[in-house]
C-alpha positions in Angstrom: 39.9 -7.3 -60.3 41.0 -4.7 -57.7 39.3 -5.9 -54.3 40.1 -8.3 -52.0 39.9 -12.3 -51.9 36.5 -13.5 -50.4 36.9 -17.0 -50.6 36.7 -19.1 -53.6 35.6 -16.6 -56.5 37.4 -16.3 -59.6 36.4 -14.0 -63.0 38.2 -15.0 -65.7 39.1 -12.1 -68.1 38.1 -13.4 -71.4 40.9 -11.6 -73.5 43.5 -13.5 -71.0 42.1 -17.2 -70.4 44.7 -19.5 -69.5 46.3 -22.3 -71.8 46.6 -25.6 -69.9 50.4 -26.8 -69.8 50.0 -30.7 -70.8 53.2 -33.4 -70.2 54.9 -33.7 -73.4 54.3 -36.7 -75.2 57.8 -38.3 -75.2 57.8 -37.9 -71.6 54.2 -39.4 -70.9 55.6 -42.6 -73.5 58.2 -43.5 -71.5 56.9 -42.9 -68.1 54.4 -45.5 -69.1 56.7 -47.8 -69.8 58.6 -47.6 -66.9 55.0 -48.4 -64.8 54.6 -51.0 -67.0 57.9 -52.5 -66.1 56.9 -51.9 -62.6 53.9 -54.0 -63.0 56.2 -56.6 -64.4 57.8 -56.4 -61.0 61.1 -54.9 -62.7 61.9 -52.7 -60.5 65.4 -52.0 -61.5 65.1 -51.4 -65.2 62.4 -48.9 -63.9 64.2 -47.2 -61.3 67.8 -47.1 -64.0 65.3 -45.4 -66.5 63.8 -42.8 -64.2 66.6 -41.3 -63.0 68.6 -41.5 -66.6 65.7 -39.4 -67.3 66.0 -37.3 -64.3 69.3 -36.1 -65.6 67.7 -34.1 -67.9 64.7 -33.5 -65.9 65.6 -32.9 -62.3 62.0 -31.5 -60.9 59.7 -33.4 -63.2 57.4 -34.9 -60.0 56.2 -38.2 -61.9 60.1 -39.6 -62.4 60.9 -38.9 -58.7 57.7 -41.2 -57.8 58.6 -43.6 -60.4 61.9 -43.4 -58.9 60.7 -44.0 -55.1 58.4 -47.1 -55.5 61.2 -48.8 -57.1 64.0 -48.1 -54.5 61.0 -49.4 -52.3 60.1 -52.1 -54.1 63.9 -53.1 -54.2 64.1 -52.7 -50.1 66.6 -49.5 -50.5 64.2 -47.3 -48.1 66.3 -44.7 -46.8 67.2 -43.8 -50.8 63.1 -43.4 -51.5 62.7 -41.4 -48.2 65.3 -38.9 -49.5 63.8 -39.4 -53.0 60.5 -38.2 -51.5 61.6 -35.3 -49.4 63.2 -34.5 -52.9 60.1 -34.2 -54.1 58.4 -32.7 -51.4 60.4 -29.4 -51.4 58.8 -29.1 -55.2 55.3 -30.7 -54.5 54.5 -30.4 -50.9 50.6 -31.3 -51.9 51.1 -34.2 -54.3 48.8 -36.7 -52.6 50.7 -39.9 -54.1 54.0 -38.9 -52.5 52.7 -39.1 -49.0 50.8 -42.2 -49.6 54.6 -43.8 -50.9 55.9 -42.5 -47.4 53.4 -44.0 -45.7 54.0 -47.4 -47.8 57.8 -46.9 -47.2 57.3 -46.4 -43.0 55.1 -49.4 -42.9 58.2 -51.6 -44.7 60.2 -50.1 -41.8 57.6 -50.8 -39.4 57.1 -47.7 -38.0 53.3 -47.3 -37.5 52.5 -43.8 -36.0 54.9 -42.2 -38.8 53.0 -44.6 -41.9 49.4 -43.1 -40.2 50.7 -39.6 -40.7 52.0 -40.3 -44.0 48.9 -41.8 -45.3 46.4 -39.6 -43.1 48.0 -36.5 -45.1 47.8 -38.2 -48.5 44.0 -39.0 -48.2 43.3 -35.4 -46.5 45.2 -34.2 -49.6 43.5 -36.9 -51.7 40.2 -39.0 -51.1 39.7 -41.2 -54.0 43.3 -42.8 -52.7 41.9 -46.9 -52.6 45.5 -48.0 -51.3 46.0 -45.6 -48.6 42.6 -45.8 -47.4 43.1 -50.1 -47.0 46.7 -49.6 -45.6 45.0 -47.1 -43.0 42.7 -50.0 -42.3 45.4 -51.9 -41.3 47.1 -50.1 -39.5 44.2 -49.0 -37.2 43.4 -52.5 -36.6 46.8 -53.7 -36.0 47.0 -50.5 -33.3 43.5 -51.4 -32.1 41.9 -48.1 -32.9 38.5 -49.6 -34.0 37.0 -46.8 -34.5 39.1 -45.5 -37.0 39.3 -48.5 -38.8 35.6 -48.7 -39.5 36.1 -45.2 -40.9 38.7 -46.1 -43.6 37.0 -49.5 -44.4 33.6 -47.4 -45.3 36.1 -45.0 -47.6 37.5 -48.2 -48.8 33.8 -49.8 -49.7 33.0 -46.7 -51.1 35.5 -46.7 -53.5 34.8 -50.1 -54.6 31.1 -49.6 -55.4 32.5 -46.5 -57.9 33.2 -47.7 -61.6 37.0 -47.8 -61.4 37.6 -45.5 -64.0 36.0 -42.7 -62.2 37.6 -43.3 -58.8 40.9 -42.8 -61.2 39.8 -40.1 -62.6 38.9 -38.6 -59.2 42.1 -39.5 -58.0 44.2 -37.6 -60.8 41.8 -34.6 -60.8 42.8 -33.8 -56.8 46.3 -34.1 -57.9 46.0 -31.1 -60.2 46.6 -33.5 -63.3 42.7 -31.9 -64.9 43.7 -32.6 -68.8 44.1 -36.4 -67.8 41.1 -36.4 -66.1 38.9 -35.5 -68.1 39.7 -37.4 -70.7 39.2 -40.1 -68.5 35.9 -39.0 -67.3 34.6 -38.3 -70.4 35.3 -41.0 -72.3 33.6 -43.2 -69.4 30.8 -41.2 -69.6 30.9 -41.4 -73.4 30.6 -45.5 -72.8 28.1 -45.9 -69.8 25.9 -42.5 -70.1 24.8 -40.5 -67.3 26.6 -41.4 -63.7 26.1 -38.9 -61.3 30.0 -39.0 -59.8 31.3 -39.0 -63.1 29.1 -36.0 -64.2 29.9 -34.2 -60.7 33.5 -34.7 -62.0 33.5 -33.0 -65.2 31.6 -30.5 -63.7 34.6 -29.8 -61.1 36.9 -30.0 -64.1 35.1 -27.4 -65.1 35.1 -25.4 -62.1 38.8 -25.8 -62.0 38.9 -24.4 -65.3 36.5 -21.6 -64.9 34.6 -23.7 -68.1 31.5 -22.1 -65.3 28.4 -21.9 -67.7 29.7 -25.9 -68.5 29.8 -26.9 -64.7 26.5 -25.0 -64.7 24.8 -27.1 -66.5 26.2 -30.6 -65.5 25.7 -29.9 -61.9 22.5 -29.0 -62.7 21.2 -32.2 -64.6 23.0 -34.1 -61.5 20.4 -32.3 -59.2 17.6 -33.1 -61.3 18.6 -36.7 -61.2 19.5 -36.5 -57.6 17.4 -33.9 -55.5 19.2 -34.7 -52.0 22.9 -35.2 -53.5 24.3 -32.2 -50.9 28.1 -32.2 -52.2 26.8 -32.0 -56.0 24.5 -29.0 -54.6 27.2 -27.3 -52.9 29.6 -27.3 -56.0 26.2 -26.1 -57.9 25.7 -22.9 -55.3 30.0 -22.3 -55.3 29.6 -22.2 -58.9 26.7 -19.6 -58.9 28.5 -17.9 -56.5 32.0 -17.8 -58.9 29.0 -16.6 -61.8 28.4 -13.7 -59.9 24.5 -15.3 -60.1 24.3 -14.5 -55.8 20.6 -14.6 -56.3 20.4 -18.0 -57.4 23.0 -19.2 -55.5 21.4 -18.1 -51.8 18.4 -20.1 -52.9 21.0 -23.3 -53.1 22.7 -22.1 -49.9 19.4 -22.0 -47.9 18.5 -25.4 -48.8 22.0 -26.3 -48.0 21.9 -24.6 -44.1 18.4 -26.1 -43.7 19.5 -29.6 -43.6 23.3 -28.6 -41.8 22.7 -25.0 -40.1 26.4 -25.4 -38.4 28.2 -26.3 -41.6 31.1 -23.9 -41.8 31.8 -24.5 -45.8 28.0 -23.6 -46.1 27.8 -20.9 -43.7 31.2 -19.5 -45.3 29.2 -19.6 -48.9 26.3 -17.5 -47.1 29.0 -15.1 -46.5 30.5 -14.9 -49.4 27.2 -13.8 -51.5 26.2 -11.9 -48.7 29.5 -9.8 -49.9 28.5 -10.3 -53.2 25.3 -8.5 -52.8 27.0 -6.4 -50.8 25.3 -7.0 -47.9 28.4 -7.0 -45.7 26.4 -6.5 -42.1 25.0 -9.6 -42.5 28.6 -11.5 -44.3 30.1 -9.9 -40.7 27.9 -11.5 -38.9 28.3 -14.8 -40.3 32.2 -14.4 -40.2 32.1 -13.6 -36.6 30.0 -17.0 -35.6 32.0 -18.9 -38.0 34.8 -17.6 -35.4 32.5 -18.6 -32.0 33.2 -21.8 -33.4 36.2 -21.9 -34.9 38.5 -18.7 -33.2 42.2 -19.9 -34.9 40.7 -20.1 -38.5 43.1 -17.7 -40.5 41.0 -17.5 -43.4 38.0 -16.7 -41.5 39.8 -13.5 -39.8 41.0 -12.6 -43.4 37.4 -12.4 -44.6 36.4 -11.1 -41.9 38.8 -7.9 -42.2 37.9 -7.4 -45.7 34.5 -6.9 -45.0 35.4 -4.5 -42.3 37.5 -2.6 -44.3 34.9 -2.3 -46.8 32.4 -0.8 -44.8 35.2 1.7 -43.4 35.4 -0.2 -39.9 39.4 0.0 -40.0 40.8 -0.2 -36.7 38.4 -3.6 -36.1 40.1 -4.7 -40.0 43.2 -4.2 -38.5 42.8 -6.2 -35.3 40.8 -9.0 -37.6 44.4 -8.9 -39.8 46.0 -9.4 -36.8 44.4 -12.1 -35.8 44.8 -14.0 -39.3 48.6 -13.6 -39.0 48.6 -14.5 -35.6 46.8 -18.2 -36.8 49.2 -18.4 -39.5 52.7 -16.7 -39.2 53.5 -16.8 -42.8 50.2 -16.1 -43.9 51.3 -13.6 -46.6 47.6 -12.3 -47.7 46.8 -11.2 -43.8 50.4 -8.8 -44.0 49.6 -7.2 -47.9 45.8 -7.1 -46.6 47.5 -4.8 -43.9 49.7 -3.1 -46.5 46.8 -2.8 -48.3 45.4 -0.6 -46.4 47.5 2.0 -47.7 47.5 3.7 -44.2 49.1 0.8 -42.0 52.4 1.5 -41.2 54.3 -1.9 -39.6 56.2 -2.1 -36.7 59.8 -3.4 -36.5 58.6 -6.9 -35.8 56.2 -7.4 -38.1 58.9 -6.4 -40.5 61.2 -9.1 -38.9 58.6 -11.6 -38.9 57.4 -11.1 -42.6 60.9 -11.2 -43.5 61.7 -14.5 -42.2 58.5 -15.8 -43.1 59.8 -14.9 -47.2 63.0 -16.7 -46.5 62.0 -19.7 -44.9 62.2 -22.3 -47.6 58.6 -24.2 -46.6 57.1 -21.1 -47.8 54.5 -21.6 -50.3 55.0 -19.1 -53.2 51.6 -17.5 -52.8 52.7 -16.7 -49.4 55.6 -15.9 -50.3 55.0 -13.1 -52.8 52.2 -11.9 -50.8 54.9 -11.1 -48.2 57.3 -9.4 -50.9 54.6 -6.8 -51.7 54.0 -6.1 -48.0 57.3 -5.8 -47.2 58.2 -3.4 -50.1 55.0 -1.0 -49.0 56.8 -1.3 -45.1 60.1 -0.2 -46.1 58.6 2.6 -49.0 56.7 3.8 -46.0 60.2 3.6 -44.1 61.5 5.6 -47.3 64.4 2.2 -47.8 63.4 2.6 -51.6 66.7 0.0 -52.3 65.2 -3.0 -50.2 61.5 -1.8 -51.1 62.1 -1.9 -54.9 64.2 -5.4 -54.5 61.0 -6.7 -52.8 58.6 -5.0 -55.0 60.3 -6.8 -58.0 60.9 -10.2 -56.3 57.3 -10.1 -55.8 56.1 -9.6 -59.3 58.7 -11.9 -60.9 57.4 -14.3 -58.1 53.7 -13.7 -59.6 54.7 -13.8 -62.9 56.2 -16.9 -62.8 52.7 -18.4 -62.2 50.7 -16.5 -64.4 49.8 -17.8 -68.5 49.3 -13.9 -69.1 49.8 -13.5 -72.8 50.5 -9.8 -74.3 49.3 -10.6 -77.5 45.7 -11.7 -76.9 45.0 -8.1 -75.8 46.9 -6.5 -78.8 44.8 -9.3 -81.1 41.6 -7.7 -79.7 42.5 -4.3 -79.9 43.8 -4.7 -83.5 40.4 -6.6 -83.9 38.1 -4.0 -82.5 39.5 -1.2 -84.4 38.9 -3.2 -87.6 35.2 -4.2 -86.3 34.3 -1.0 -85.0 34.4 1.6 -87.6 32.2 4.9 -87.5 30.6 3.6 -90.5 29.4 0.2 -88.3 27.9 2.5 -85.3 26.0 4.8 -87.6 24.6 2.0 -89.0 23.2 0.7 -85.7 22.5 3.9 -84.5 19.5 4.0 -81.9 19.8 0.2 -81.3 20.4 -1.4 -77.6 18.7 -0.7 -74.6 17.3 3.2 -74.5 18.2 3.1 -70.2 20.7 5.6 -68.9 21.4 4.4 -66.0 24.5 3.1 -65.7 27.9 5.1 -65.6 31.0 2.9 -66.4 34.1 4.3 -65.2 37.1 2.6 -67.0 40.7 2.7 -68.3 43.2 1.1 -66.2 43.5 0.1 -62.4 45.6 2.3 -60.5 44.5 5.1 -62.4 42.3 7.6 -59.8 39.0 5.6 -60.9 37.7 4.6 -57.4 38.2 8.6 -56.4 35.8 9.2 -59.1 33.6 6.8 -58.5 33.5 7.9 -54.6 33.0 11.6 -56.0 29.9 10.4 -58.1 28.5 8.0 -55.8 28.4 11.5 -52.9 25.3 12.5 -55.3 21.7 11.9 -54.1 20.8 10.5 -57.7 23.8 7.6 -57.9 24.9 4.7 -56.2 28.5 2.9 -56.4 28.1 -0.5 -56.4 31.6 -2.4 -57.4 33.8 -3.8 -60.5 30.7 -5.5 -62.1 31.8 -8.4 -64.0 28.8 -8.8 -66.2 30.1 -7.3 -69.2 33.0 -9.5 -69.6 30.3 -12.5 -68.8 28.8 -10.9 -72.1 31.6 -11.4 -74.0 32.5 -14.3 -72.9 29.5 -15.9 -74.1 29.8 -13.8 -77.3 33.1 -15.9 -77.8 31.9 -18.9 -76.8 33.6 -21.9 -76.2 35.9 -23.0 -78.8 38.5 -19.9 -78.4 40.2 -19.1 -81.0 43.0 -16.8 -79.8 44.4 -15.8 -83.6 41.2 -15.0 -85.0 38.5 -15.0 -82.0 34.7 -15.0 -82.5 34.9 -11.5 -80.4 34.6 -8.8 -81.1 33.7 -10.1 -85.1 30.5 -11.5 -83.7 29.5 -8.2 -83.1 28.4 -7.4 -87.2 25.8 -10.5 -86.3 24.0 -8.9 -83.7 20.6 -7.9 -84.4 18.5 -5.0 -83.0 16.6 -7.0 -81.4 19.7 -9.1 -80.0 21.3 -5.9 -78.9 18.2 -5.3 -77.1 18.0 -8.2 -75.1 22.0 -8.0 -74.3 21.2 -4.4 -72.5 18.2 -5.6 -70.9 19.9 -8.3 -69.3 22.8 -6.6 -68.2 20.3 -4.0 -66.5 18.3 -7.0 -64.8 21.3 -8.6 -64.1 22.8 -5.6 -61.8 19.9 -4.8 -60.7 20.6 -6.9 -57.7 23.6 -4.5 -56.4 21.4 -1.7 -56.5 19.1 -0.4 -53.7 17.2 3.1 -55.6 18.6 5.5 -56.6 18.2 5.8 -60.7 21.6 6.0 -61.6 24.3 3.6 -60.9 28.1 3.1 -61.2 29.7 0.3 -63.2 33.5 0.0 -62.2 35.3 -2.2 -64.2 38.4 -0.6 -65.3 39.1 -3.9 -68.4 35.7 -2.5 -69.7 37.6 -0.2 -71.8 38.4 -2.8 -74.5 34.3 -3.4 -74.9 33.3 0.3 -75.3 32.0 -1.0 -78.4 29.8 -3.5 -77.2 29.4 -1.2 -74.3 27.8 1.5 -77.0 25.6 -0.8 -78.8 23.7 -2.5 -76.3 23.8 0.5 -74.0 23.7 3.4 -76.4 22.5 6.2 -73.5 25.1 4.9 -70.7 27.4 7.4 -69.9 31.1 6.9 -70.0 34.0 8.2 -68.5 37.7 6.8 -68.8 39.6 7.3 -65.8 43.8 8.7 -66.8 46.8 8.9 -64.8 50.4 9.9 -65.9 51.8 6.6 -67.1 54.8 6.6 -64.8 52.8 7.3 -61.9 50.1 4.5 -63.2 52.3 1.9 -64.3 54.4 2.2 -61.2 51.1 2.3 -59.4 50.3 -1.2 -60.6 54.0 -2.7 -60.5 53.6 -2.5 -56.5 49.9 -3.8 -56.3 49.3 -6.9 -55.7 45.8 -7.7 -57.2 43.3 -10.1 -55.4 42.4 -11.7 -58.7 42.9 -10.8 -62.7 44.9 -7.9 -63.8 47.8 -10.9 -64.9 49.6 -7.9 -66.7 50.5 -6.1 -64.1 53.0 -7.7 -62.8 56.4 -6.6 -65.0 57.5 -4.1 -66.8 57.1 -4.7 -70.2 53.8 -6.4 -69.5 52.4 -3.0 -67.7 54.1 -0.9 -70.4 52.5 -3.1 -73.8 49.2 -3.1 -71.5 49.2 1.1 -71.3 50.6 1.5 -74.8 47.1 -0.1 -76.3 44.9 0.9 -73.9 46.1 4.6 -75.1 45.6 3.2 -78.9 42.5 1.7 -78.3 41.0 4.6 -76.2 42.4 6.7 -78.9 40.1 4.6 -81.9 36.9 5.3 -79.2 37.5 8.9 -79.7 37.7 8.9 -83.6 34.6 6.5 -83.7 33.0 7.9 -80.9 33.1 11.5 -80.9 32.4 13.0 -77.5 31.1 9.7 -76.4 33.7 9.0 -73.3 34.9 11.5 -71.2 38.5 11.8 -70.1 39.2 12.7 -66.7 43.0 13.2 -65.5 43.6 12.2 -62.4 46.6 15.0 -62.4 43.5 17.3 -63.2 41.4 16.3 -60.2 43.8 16.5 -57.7 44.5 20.5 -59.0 41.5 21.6 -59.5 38.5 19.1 -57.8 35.9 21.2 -57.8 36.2 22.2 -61.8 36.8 18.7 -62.4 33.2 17.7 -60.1 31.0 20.0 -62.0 32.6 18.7 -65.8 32.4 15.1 -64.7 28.6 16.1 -63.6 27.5 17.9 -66.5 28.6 14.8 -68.6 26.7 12.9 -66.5 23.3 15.2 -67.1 23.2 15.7 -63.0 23.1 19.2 -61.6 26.1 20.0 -58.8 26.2 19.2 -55.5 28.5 20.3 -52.5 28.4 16.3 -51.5 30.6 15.7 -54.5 33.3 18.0 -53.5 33.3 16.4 -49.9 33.1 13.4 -51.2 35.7 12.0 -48.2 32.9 12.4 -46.1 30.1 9.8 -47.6 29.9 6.4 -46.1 29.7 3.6 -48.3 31.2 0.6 -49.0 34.3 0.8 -51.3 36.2 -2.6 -52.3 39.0 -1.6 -54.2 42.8 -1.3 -52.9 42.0 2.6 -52.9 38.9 1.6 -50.0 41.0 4.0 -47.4 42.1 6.6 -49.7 38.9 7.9 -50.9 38.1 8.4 -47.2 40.6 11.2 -47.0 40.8 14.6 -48.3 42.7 14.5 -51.4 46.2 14.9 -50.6 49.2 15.9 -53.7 52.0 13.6 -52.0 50.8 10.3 -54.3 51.1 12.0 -58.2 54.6 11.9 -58.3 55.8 8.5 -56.3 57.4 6.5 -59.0 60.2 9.5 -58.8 62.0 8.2 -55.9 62.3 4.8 -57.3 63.6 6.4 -60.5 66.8 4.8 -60.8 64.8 1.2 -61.3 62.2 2.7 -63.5 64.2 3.6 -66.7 63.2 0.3 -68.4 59.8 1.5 -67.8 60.1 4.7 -69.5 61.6 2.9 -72.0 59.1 0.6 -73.0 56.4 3.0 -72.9 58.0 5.3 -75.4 55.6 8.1 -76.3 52.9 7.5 -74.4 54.7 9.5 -71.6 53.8 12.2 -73.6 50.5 10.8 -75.6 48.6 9.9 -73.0 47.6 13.9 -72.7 46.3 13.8 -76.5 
């Protein structure tokens, strides 16, 4: 959504849940028979047949290891080496490769390099049984006895673990999660209930954000096994990713009650402390996470975003500072900056973030995180050439690691205008929860929505709270499991709702928020996606009030092309993703209208900046709240505000930002392209 990263969350839009990317088959065949030629100790049939194969496939990871425990096995060492710093510029984290060095350093005998090797291969990797007994070794052969009673109790512990699932382990911290679980489940298919197996699947599922899944399982672990910490932990990190923060302090508490200075518990107190946005107490936490721990990047990083959300800016800044201090190329502590809409850089940070993009060790997320900070320094700078050649490096760079697929959302819109029909809501008319308490404010990111939301929230009768997930937690549940993504359950699920189901859906989206709310009787629901469930929306919720937040599609889709989202929003970043994203939002807005009458109510953002106060007392009337000044002076009401817009809304409104996108013009004509008519439609 728009705010910031705190930690490990993640909320899967369910109109854009990833496909997972398996090996192909031919490849898989004949990488297992090169092993198995391995095994047969023919070691040059294997190593001719992975790199024949590597002809055509130069960066697939699996030959190049093939490749390197042959030319080890045959004694050519210095040929594996390069093979593995080959594969190292593509997989720097690939556990196996590092375990191979280490294997290859001890043939040459060189001890201290063979302990770093393997030491980074079991940090990356713990279920590793060959590093952990080469370690062994190697610690007794240096005399470090300590050590080596370490890696023999990793080694005994592998052993006493059914072999399939200390494989499966193994392939799951590798990133190889299809393989894994069909290992896992098929053992636990065999032998029934083992708790590391189940903990497995359930970190599958995790991985996968298969959540309500992991739920479960982790779950039935703790049943089985009350004082199992590392199964509870995963249980109270997936509560947390559930948005369940309730739930998930009780798990913490236990957690810090057994290991008050653990910093991956204390860090999980934290983040639902943000998540109930309590962020006094998540600073406090953050700042004795640092008493113990002052060079931890991350920990500054969430340490500034909570800052920043409670308007403490100059101490965000310094706590940005810091995280880029601990990390040079940390990309997210320069865009956090950035993100603050009012930094401006100084001509070494602009040095430094530029040769931190260039330098080839670079991970890509730092790497794009540092395009989008370096094309909001030089747009700031007015260099609109380099800022746009940044801008777009950064989105390809983003793209190019997003499954985002156009067509789900049209399939859903094309879905909900054949579902919803005037005829279907008369014929549930009066159903859902009677409440009016909620106001949703949607439509798309970047569009003036957390203005209006800071405008509503100045009244003494409603509280902001943040993009609430829990409608898409509805529908993903609506949906259910087995996606379908030609014909999906949702939104056709909706005809099989009953009254009394429609009912309970409102009620428990009420009780459900009720935990970001602290009195006041009306509240603010943020979620710009929620404008492809105004349906669902309608019918469990028939009394909310709803308001659909519009900007000038230049200005928006440019907007979002140089945002950088902490998590979701995966069509954001080109152009004709924005542009197809835009042109059915105005279609399916425009169905809400014809089956809807007078249901939502459009606010401009053009219209609010020319005329704020008309624009305050229309968007209050809709509302049913009589006018008050605060509203108007909205700039002036302290509250905490997690959106990219967190600084903005604590200004005066200002003109200079309507008409941005016109000095990158010559860049943008693809983009007026692609969005055809709605550059004129999206006033209808």
């Amino acid at each position: 959504m728009g705010g910031e990263r705190r930690g490990p969350l993640s909320d899967p839009d369910p109109m854009t849940l990833p496909a997972v990317l398996e090996p192909s088959p031919s490849v898989e065949q004949e990488l297992s028979r090169m092993r198995g030629l391995q095994k047969a100790g023919r070691h040059g049939e294997a190593l001719e047949a992975a790199q024949a194969r590597l002809e055509a496939l130069p960066e697939n990871r699996d030959l190049l290891l093939v490749a390197a425990v042959s030319q080890r096995h045959l004694l050519r060492l210095p040929e594996a080496l390069a093979t593995l710093d080959r594969l190292e510029q593509l997989q720097p984290r690939f556990s196996r490769l590092h375990q191979e060095r280490g294997l290859c350093r001890v043939a040459l005998k060189d001890a201290p390099a063979a302990l770093e090797a393997l030491l980074m291969a079991v940090n990356l990797n713990p279920a590793l049984p060959a590093a952990w007994s080469m370690l062994e070794g190697l610690y007794r052969l240096t005399g470090d006895a300590q050590n080596a009673a370490t890696a023999a109790e990793h080694v005994a512990t592998l052993k006493r673990l059914p072999g399939e699932v200390v494989a499966a382990t193994a392939l799951f911290h590798d990133g190889d999660l299809g393989p894994a679980e069909q290992v896992v489940r098929a053992y636990l298919l065999a032998h029934g209930d083992q708790l590391e197996a189940m903990r497995l699947l359930a970190r599958i599922g995790m991985a996968r954000d298969v959540l309500d899944d992991a739920e479960v399982l982790l779950a039935a672990v703790l049943e089985l096994a009350p004082d199992y910490q590392a199964a509870r932990h995963d249980y109270a990190q997936t509560l947390v990713q559930r948005h369940k923060y309730v739930e998930a302090r009780t798990q913490i508490t236990r957690l810090l009650e057994l290991e008050p200075a653990n910093l991956d518990y204390r860090s999980l107190a934290a983040t639902t402390a943000v998540g109930l946005a309590e962020q006094d107490a998540a600073i406090a936490l953050y700042r004795g996470m640092l008493a113990d721990r002052p060079d931890d990047p991350d920990v500054h990083l969430w340490l500034a975003h909570a800052l920043k959300t409670v308007g403490r800016t100059s101490e965000a800044v310094d706590a940005y500072r810091a995280a880029a201090a601990a990390r040079p190329d940390f990309g997210d502590a320069y865009w956090s900056l950035a993100n603050l809409k009012s930094y401006r850089f100084n001509d070494e940070e602009i040095a430094r973030m530029r040769a931190g993009e260039a330098a080839p060790a670079t991970a890509l997320a730092d790497r794009y995180h540092l395009c989008f900070a370096l094309g909001k320094a030089l747009e700031d700078r007015a260099e609109t050439t380099e800022s746009w050649r940044y801008y777009a490096q950064g989105n390809a760079l983003k793209r190019s690691e997003s499954r985002y697929r156009p067509e789900i959302i049209e399939t859903n819109t094309r879905k909900q205008i054949e579902v919803c029909t005037r005829e279907f809501f008369a014929r549930r008319a009066g159903w859902g929860a009677p409440d009016r308490d909620p106001i949703f404010i949607l439509g798309l990111p970047r569009s003036g929505s957390t203005l209006l939301e800071q405008i509503l929230a100045s009244h003494s009768q409603v509280e902001g709270t943040q993009e609430l997930a829990d409608i898409q937690r509805i529908v993903l549940e609506l949906q259910g499991r087995d996606l379908d993504l030609e014909d999906p359950r949702y939104p056709a699920v909706l005809a099989d709702l009953t009254e009394d189901a429609l009912r309970r859906l409102g009620d428990k989206y009420l009780a459900d928020t009720r935990v970001y709310r602290s009195g006041q009787p009306i509240f603010i629901d943020k979620m710009p996606n929620n404008f492809r469930h105004i349906g669902l929306i309608h019918l469990m919720l028939p009394n909310a009030t709803l308001i659909d937040a519009r900007r000038d599609p230049m200005s928006c889709c440019f907007s979002n092309l140089k945002q950088l989202f902490a998590q979701g929003q995966e069509f954001a970043y080109s152009i004709e993703d924005i542009s197809r994203y835009y042109r059915t939002y105005l279609e399916l807005m425009r169905h809400w209208d014809e089956v809807l009458p007078g249901r939502v109510l459009r606010v401009h953002h053009e219209d609010v900046v020319s005329d704020l106060e008309g624009s305050v007392r229309r968007m209050l009337d809709h509302c049913g709240l009589p006018f008050e000044p605060a509203c108007v002076d909205f700039h002036k009401t302290r509250r905490s505000v997690r959106t990219p817009s967190s600084e903005q809304v604590r200004q005066p409104i200002f003109r200079d930002g309507l008409d941005q996108w016109k000095a990158y013009a010559p860049w943008l004509g693809p983009l007026e392209v692609a969005l055809g008519d709605a550059v004129t439609r999206y006033k209808d």
